[in-house]
N, C-alpha and C positions, 0 to 999 in steps of 0.2 A: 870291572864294573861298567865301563865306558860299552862296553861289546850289548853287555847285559842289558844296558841301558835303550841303546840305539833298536835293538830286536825288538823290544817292552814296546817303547814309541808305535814303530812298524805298524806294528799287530792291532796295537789298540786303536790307531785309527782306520782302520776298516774294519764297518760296521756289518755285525751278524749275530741280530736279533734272533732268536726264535720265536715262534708262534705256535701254540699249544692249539692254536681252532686251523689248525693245517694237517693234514692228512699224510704231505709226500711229507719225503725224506732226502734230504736235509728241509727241514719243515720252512724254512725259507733261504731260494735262490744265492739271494748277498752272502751265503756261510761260503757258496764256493771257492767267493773271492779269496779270501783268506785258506782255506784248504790247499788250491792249486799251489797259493804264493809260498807255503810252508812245504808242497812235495817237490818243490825247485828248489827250496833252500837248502834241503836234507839231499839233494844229491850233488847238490853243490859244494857243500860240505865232509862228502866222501862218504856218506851212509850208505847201503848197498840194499837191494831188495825193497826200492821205493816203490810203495804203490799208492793207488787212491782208487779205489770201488766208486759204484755207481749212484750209492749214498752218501759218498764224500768221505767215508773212513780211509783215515791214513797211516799208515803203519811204514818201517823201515826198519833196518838192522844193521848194528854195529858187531863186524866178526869176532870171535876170542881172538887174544894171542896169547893163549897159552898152549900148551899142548896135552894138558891134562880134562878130564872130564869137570864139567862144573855146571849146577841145574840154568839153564837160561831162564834170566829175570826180564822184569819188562818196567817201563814205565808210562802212566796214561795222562794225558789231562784232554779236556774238553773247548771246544773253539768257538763255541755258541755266547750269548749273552743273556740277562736274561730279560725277558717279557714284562718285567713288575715296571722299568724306566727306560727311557730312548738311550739309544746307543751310537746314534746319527749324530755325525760329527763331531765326535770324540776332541775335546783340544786339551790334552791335560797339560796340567802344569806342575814347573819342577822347583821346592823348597830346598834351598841346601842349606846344611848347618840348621835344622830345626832347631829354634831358641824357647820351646815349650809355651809359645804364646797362640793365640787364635791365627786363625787362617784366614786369610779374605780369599773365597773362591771365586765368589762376584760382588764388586763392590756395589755395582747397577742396583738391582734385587737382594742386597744385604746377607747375602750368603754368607754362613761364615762356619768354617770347621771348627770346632772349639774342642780342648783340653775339658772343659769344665762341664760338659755333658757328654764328650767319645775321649773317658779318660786315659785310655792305651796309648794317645798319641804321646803322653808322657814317656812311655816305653823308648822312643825314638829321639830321644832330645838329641842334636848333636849330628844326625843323622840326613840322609837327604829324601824328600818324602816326595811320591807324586802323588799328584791330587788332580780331579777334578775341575772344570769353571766353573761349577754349580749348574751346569743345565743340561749335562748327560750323567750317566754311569761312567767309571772308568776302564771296565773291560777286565782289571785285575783276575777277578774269577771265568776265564780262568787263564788270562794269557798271559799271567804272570807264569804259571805253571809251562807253560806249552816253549814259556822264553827258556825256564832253567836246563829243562830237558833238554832242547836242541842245544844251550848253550855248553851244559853236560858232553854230549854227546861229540861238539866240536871240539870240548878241551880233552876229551880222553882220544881223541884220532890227534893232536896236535902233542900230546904227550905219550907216544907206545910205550914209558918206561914203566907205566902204570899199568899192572896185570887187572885183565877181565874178562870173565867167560863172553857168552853170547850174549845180546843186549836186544831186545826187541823193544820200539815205542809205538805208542800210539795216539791218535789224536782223532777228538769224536767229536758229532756234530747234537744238536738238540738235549745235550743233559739236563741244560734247564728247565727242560718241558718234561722233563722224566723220562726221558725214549735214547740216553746216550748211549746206553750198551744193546739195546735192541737188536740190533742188526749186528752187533759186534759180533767179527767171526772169530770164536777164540781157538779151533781147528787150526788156521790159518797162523794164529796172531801166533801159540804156539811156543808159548813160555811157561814153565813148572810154577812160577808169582807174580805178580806185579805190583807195582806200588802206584797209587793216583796222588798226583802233585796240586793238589785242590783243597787244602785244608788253609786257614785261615793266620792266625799268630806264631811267629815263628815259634819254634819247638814243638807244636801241636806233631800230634802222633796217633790215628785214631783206627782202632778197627769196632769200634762198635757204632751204629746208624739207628734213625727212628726206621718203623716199619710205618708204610708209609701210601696213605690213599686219596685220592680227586674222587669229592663229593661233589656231586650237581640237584640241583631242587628247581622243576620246572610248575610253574603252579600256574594254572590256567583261572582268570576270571574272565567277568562278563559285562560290556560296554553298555551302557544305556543312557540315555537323557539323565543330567543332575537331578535335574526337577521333577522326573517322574520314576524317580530310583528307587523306592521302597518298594522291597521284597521283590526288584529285579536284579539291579547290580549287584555284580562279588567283586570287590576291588583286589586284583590277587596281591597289590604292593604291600596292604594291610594283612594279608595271608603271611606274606613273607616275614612281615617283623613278628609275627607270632612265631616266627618257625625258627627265627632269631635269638631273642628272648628263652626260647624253649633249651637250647642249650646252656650247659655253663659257663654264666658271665665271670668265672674267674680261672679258667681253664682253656685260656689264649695268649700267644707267644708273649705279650706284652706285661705278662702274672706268670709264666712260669720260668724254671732252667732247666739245668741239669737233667735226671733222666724223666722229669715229668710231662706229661702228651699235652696236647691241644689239639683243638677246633680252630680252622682259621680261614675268615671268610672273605678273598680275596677280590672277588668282584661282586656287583650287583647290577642288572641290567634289567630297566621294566619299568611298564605303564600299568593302568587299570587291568589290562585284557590279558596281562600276560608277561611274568617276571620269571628270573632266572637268578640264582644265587649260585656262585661259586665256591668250593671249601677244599681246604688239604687239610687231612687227617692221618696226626701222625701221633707215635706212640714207641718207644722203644720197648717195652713187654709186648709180647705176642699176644699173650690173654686181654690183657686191655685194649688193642690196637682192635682186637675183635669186638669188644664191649663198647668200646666207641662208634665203629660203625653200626651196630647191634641199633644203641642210640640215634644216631641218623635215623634210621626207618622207621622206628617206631615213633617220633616223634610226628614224621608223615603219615603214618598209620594212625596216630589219636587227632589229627588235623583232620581228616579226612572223614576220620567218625563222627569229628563232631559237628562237621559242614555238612554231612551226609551224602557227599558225592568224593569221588577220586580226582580231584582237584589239585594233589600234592602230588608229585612223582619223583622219586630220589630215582640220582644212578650212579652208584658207585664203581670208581675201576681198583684196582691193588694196583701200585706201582715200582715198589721195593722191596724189600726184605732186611732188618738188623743183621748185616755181615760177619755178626762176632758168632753164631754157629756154625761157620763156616772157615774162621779164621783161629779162634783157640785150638782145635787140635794140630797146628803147624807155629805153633806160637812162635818160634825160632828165627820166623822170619820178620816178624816184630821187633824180635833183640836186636836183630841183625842193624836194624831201622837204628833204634836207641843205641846203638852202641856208634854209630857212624856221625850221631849228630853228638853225644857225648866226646868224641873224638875231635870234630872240629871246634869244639867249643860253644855247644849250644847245650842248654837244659830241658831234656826232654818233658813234655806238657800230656799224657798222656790221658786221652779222654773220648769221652761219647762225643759223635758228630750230632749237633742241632739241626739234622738234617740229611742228607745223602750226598753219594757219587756215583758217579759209574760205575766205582768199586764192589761198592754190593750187589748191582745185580751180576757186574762179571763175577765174585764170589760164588752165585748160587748158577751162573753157568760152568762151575768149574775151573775158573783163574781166581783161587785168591788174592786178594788185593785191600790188605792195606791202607789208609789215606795220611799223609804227608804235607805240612803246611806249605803253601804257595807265599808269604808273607801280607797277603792284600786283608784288609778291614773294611765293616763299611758295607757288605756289597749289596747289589741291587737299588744302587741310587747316587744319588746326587754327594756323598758324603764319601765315599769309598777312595780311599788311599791304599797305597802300597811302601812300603821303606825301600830303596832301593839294597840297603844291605839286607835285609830279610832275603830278595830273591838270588843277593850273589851266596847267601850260606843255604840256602836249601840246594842252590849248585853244585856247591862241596857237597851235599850229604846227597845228593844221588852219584857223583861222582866217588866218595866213599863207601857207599852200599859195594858197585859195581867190584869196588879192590876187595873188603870184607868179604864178600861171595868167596870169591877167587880164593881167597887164603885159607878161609877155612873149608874148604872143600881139597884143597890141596895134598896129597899125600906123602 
């Protein structure tokens, strides 16, 4: 745990935001930092075939030694942070022995983690937790992931008693902005599966994802004199809350679970002249994910009728697809999952993702993939903890996957 630990640190303090109103790729410069420092770690550690492309994807391989045939698996997580909280100057801090009481993250500003509104952290009593100061993210999503893997990868080269076919990983830039498999070359990468180390509570085990889309509403008004504003000015801010309102107020993350969608309006930017609303729309039935955005335009389409100008302008992108048609007819390698974390002594959690990975679109490129809990909670804010034993048993269980392959493929 101590190894486990020291990498977690590393990583999390070098900061690699992404940026979703960024074009290149790695969507912001600072992810190389971290990229390069992980393709020197991986051949420092005796992995073979390290590379890093021109977009900062990094992949490497650990050779079989066996001498039998056996399908090469892979494993992925993502090195980006995300865009919703800073990630500059990460200083986490380390609980040991959690005794189930509140947290002071910052005593300054009253921060406080608490049991009594993020009651999972009961899950860990006893346990050593890292947390946050309260005034960054802590990076867990996803370099908790990105630690097991390599941490994996250095315990199966430090132990060859352990049989394993071929071993491909990888590690991607911008997931959080939804662009992490974009550029993934899976030609290259060149694995029969993979599994993403990005799931949340330990035991989680997920191949099913929302389908999943970035709504934008650009709505143009018009500036005039206060005082001589009738039947000149259109305030588009008051456009906007119309356009707000017009969706369903009980049909966002904070009213629903499980496999039900939402609307969800992440930023808002604008004056009289000229506002912009932000949305992610997501849905795990395909028919609804469509009927949702159906609703997006049409709701700009009776704004618009009723202002009598094109005032409202939606623009939707698709950014995902629910990986579970791409992933039940190979079901096998699910078990494979469940039987590896059954094995070390973990209860598998098996469930829809409240959201995505990288998984699903390398899924519908052709690598199924699986998602795998990283142990971190929390993410995207000032709140986000990790258990330090969460990340050393998701270690076993891709270090497990790797042996289970092996044997049952064995002749």
């Amino acid at each position: 745990m101590e190894n486990i630990l020291e990498r977690f640190l590393r990583y999390v303090k070098i900061d690699t935001q992404s940026d979703p109103e960024s074009d290149s790729c790695p969507s912001t410069k600072k992810q190389w930092d971290l990229a390069n420092l992980i393709a020197e770690e991986l051949k420092e550690i005796g992995l073979q075939d390290v590379s890093i492309d021109k977009n900062a994807y990094v992949m490497a391989t650990l050779p079989s030694n066996i001498t039998y045939e056996v399908p090469t698996i892979g494993f992925i997580s993502h090195f980006d942070t995300s865009p919703d909280f800073s990630g500059t100057n990460v200083n986490p801090q380390i609980h040991q022995n959690y005794d189930g009481e509140d947290i002071v993250l910052n005593e300054e500003e009253n921060i406080i983690l608490s049991p009594s509104y993020f009651d999972d952290l009961l899950l860990y009593k006893g346990q050593t937790i890292i947390t946050t100061d309260g005034k960054t993210l802590l990076g867990a999503d996803d370099k908790a992931g990105i630690t097991e893997i390599v941490s994996a990868m250095e315990y199966l080269i430090q132990h060859p008693e352990i049989k394993h076919g071929k071993i491909r990983i990888g590690f991607t830039p911008d997931e959080e902005i939804g662009r992490g498999a974009h550029l993934f070359d899976v030609t290259k990468f060149d694995a029969d599966w993979a599994y993403t180390m990005d799931g949340s509570q330990i035991g989680e085990l997920e191949y099913e994802n929302f389908n999943a889309a970035s709504g934008k509403v650009k709505i143009t008004g018009k500036i005039v004199h206060p005082g001589y504003a009738k039947g000149k000015m259109i305030n588009s801010m008051l456009i906007a809350s119309k356009f707000i309102q017009a969706l369903p107020d009980n049909e966002v993350p904070e009213h629903t679970e499980g496999y039900e969608g939402f609307f969800h309006l992440t930023n808002v930017k604008g004056d009289v002249e000229s506002t912009e609303l932000h949305y992610i729309i997501r849905d795990h039935d395909r028919k609804l994910f469509e009927k949702r955005k159906d609703l997006f335009r049409t709701i700009a389409e009776k704004l618009n009728k009723n202002l009598k100008q094109d005032l409202v302008k939606v623009e939707i992108k698709d950014q995902y697809y629910n990986m579970r048609e791409k992933v039940e007819p190979l079901m096998h390698i699910v078990d494979i999952a469940e039987e590896a974390m059954k094995i070390v002594g973990i209860k598998p959690l098996i469930k829809a993702i409240r959201g995505g990975t990288d998984g699903s679109q390398l899924s519908y490129k052709g690598l199924p993939c699986p998602n795998i809990f990283a142990g971190g909670h929390n993410f995207h804010g000032r709140y986000e903890y990790v258990p330090l034993e969460s990340m050393q048993k998701a270690t076993e269980v891709i270090v497990k996957i790797a042996e289970l392959t092996a044997k049952k493929y064995q002749s």
